[in-house]
C-alpha positions in Angstrom: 84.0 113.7 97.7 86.1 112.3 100.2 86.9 114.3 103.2 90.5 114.5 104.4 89.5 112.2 107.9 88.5 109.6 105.0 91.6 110.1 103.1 94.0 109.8 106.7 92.5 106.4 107.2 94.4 104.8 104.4 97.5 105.9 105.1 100.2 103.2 106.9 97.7 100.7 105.1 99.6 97.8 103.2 97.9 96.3 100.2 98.9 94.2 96.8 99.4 96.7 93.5 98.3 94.2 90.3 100.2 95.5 87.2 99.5 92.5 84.1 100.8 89.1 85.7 103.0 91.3 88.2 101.7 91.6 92.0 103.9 93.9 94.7 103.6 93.9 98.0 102.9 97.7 98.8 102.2 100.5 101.6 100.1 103.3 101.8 102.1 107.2 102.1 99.7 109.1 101.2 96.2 110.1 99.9 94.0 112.4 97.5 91.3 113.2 96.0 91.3 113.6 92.3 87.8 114.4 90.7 86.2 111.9 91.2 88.4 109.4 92.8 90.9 109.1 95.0 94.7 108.3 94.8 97.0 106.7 96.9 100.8 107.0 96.8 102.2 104.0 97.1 106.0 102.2 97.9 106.7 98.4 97.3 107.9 96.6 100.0 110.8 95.4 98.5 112.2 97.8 96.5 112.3 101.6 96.0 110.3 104.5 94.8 106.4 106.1 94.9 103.8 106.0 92.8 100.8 108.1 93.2 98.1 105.1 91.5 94.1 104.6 91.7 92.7 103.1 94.8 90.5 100.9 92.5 93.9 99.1 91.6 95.3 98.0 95.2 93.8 95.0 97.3 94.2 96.5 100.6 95.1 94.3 103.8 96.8 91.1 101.4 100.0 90.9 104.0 100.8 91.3 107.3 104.3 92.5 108.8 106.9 89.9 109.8 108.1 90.9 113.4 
């Protein structure tokens, strides 16, 4: 069971969410634990909207932030 220091360090994180032959850039706004897993809510880059979605299904660190 994740503890909620462990759950913290994901958030801000940006990652890639692979739905079929779709992938979005996304970031990390929050985490939980869920039985056995854990959950992240996540918000595309370019778009709008949150979905709460399975770690297991986001390649974290795939970007980085124009500036």
């Amino acid at each position: 069971m994740a503890t909620a220091l462990e759950l913290a360090k994901y958030i801000g994180m940006n990652g890639t969410l692979s739905t079929g032959s779709l992938r979005v850039p996304i970031v990390i706004s929050d985490a939980r634990q869920v039985f056995d897993r854990v959950d992240v809510l996540v918000e595309p880059v370019g778009g709008i909207g949150l979905q709460w979605v399975s770690i297991e299904r986001i390649k974290l660190g795939t970007w980085t932030k124009k500036t």
